[in-house]
Structure formats: structure tokens, C-alpha cells
N, CA, C and O atoms as a CHARMM CRD file, in Angstrom:
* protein
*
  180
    1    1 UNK  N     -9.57200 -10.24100  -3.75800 PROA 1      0.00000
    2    1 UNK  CA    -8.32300 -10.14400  -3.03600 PROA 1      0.00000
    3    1 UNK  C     -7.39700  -9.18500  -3.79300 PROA 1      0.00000
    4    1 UNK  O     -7.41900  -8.96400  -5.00400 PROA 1      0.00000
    5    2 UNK  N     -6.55200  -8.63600  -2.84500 PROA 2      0.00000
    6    2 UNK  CA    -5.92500  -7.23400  -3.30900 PROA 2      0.00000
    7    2 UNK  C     -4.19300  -8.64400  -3.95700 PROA 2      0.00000
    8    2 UNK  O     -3.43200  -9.34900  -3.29400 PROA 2      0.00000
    9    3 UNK  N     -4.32500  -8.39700  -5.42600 PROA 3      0.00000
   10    3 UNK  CA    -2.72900  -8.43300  -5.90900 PROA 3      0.00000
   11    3 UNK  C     -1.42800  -7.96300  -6.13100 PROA 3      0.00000
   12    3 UNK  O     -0.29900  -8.42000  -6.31200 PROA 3      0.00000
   13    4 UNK  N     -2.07500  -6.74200  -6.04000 PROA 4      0.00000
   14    4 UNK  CA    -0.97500  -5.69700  -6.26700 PROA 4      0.00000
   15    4 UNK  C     -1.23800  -4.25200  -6.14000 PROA 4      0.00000
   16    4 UNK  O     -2.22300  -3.85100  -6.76000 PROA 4      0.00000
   17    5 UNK  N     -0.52700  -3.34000  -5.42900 PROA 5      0.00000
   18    5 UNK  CA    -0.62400  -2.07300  -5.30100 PROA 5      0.00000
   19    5 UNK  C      0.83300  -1.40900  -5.90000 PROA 5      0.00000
   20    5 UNK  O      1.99200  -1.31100  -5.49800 PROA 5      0.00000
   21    6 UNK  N     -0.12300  -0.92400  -7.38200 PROA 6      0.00000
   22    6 UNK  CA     1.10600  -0.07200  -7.97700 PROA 6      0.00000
   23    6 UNK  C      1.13800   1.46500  -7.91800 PROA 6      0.00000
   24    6 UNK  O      2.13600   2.14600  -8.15500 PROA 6      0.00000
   25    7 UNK  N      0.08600   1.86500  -7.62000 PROA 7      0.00000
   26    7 UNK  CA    -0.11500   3.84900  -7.39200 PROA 7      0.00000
   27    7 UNK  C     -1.16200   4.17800  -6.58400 PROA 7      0.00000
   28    7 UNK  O     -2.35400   4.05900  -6.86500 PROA 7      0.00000
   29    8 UNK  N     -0.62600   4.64900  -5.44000 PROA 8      0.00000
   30    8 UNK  CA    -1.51000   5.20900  -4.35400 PROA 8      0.00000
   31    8 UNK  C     -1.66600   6.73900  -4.58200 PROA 8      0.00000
   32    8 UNK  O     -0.74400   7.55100  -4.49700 PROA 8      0.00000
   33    9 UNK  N     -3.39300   7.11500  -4.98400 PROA 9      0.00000
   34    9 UNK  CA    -3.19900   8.78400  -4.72600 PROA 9      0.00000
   35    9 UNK  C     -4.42800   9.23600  -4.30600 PROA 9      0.00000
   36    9 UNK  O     -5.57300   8.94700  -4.65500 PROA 9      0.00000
   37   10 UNK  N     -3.76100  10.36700  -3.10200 PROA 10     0.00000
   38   10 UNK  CA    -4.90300  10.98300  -2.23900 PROA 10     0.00000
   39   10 UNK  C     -5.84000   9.90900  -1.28800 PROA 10     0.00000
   40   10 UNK  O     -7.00000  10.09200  -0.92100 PROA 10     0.00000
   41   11 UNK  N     -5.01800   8.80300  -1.02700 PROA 11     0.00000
   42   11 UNK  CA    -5.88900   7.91600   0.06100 PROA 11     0.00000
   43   11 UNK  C     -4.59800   7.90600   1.76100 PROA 11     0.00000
   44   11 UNK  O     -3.39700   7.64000   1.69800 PROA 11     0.00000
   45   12 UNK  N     -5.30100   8.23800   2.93300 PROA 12     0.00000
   46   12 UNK  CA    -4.43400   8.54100   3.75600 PROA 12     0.00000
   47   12 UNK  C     -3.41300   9.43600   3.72200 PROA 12     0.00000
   48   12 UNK  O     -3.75200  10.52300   3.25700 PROA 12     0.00000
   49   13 UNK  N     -2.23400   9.34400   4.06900 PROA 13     0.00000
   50   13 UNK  CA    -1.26900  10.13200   4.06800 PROA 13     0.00000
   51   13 UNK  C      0.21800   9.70600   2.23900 PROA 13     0.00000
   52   13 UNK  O      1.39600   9.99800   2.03200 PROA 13     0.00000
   53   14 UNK  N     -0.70100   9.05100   1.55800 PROA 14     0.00000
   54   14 UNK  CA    -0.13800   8.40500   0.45800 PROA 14     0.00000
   55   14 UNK  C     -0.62700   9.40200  -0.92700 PROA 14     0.00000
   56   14 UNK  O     -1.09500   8.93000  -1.96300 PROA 14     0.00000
   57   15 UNK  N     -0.40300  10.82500  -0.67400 PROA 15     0.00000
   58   15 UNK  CA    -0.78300  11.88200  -1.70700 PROA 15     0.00000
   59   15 UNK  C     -0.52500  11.28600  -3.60400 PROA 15     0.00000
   60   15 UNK  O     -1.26200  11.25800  -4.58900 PROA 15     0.00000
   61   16 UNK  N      0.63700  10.96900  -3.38400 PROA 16     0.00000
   62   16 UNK  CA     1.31400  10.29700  -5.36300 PROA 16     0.00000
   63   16 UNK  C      2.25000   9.48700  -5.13600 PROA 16     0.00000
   64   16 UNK  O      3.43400   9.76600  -5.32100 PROA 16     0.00000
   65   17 UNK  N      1.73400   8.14200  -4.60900 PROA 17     0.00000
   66   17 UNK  CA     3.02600   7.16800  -4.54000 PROA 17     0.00000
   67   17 UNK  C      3.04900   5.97300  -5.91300 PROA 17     0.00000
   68   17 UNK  O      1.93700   5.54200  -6.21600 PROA 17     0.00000
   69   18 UNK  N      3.75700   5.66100  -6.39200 PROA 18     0.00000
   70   18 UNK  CA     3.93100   4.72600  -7.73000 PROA 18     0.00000
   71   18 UNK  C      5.20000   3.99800  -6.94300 PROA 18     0.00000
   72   18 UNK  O      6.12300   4.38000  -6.22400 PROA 18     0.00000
   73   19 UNK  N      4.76500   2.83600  -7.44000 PROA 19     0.00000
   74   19 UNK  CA     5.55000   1.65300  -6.88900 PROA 19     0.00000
   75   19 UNK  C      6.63500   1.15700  -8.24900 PROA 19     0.00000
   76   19 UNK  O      6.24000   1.33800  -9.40100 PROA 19     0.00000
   77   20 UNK  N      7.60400   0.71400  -8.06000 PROA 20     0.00000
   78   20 UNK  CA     8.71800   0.03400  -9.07100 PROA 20     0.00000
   79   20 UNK  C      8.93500  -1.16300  -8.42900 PROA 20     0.00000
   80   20 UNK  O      8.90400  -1.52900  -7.25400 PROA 20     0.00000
   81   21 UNK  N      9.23100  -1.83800  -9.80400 PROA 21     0.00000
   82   21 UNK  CA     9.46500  -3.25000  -9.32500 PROA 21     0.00000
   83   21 UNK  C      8.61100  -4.05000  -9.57300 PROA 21     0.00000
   84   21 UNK  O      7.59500  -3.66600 -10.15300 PROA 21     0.00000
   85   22 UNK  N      8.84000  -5.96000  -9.05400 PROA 22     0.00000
   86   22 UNK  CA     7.84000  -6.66000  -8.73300 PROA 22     0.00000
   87   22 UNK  C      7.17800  -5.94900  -7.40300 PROA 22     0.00000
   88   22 UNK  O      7.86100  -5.40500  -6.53500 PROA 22     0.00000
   89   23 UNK  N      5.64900  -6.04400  -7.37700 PROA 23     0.00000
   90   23 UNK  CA     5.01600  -5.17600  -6.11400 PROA 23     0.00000
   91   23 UNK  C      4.11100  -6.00100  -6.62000 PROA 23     0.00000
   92   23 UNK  O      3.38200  -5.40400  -7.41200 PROA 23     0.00000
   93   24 UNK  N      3.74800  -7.56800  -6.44600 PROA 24     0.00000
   94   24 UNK  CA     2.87100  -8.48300  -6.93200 PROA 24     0.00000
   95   24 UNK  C      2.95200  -8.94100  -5.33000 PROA 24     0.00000
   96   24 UNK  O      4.07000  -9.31600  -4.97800 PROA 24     0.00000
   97   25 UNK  N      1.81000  -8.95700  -4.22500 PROA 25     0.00000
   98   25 UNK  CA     1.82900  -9.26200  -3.35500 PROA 25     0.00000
   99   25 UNK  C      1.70200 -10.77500  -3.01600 PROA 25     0.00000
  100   25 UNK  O      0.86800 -11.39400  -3.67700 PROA 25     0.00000
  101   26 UNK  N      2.18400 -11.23700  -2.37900 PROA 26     0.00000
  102   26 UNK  CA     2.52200 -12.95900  -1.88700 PROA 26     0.00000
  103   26 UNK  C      1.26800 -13.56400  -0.72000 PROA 26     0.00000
  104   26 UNK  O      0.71000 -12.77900   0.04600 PROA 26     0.00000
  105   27 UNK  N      0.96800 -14.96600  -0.73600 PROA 27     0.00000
  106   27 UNK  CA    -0.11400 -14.68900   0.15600 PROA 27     0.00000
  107   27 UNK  C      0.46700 -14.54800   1.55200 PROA 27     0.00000
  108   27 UNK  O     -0.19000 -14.95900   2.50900 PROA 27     0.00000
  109   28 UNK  N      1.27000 -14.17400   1.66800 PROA 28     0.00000
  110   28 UNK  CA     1.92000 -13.78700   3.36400 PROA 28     0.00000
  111   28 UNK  C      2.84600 -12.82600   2.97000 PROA 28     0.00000
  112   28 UNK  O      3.94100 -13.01700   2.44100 PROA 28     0.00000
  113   29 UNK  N      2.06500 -11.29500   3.41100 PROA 29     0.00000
  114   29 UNK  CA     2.77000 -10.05200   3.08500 PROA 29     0.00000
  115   29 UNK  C      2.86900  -9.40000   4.26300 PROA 29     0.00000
  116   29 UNK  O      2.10700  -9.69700   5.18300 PROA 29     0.00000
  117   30 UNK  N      3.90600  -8.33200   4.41400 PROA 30     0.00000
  118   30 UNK  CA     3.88000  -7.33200   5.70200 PROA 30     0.00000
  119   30 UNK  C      4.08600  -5.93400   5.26800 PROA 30     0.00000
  120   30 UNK  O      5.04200  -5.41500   4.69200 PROA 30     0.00000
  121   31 UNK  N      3.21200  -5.55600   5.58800 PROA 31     0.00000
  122   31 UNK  CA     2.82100  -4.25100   5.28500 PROA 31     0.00000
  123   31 UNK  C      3.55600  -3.00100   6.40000 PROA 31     0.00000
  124   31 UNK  O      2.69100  -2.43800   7.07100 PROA 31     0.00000
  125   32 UNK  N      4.60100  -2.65000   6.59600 PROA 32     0.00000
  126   32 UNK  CA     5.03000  -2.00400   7.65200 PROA 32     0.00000
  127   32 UNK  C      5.71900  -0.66600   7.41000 PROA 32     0.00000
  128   32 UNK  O      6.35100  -0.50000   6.36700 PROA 32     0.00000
  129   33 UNK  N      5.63300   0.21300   8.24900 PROA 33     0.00000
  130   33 UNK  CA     5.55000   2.09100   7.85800 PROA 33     0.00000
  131   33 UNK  C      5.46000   2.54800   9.43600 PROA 33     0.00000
  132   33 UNK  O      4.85800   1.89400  10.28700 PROA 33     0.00000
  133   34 UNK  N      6.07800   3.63900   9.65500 PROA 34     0.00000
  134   34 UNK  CA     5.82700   4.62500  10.96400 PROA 34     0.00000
  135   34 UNK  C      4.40700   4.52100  11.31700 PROA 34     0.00000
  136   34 UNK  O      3.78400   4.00700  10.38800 PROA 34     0.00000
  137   35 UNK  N      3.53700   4.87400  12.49900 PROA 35     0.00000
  138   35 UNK  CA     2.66300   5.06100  13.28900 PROA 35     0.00000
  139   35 UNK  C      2.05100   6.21000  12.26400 PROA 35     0.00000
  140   35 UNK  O      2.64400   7.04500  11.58200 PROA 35     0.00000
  141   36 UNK  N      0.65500   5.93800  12.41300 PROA 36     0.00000
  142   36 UNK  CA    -0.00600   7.23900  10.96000 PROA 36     0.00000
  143   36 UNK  C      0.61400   7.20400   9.65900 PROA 36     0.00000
  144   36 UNK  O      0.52300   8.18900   8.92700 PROA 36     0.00000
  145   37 UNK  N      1.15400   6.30500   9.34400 PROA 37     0.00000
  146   37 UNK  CA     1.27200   6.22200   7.59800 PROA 37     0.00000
  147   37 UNK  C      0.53900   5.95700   6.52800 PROA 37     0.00000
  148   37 UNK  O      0.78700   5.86800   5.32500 PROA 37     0.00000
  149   38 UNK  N     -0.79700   5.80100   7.45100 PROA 38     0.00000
  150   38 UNK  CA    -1.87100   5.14600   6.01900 PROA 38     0.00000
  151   38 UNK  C     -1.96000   3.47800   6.18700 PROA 38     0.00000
  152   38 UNK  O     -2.92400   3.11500   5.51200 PROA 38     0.00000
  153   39 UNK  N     -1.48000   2.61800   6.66800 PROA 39     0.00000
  154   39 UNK  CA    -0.99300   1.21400   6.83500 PROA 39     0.00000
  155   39 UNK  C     -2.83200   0.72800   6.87600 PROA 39     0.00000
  156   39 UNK  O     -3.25200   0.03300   5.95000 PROA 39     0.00000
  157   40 UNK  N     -3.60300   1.08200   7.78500 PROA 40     0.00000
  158   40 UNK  CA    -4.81800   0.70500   7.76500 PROA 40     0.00000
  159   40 UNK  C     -5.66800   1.31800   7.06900 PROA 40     0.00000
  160   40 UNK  O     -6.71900   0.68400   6.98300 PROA 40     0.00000
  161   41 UNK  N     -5.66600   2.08900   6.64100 PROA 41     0.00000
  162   41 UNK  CA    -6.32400   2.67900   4.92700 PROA 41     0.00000
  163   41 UNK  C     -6.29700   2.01300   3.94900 PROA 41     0.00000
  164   41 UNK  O     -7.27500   2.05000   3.20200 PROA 41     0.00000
  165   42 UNK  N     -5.05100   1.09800   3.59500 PROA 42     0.00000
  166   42 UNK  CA    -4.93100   0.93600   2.61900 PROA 42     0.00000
  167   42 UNK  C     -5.39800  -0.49600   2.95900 PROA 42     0.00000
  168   42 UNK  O     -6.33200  -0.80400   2.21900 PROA 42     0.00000
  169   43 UNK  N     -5.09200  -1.40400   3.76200 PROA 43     0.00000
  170   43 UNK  CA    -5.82500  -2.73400   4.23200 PROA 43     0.00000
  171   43 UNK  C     -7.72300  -2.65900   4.01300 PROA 43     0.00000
  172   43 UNK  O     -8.47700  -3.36500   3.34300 PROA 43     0.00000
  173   44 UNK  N     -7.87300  -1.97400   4.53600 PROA 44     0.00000
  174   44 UNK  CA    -9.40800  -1.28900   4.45700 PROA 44     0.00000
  175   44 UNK  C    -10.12700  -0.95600   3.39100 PROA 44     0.00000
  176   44 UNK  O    -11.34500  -0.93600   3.57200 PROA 44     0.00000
  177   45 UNK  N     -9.77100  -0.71600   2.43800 PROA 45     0.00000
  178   45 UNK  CA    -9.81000   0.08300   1.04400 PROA 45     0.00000
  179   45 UNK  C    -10.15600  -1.46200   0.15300 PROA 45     0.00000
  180   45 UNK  O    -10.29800  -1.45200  -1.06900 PROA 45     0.00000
């Protein structure tokens, strides 16, 4: 099971993203972004 996503690179439309903060995912998370953002790439992955 996925815990945490701290640096997304070169997967979907997520070229160098680094996360700040707690980014320790909860077991009831929502994952939400514009239409084509990568949202099911990264579920998938």
C-alpha cells in the first residue's frame, strides 16, 4: 500500500514535483487535479 508520495518525476504530466509538509496519506484520501493531470497514473503506478 502506497504511504506517501513525496517526489513525482517524469510519470504523466508530473515532470519534478516534491511535496512539503505532512504528505503521509490517511486510509481515506482524495486525490483531485484538472481532467489529464496524471490523477490515474499515479493510482496505477
Amino acid at each position: 500500500m502506497i504511504t506517501k508520495i513525496e517526489k513525482l518525476k517524469n510519470i504523466g504530466n508530473f515532470e519534478d514535483y516534491t511535496a512539503s509538509g505532512d504528505v503521509t496519506l490517511k486510509p481515506f484520501c482524495i486525490v483531485y487535479a484538472e481532467n489529464g493531470a496524471g490523477k490515474t497514473t499515479i493510482v496505477y503506478r
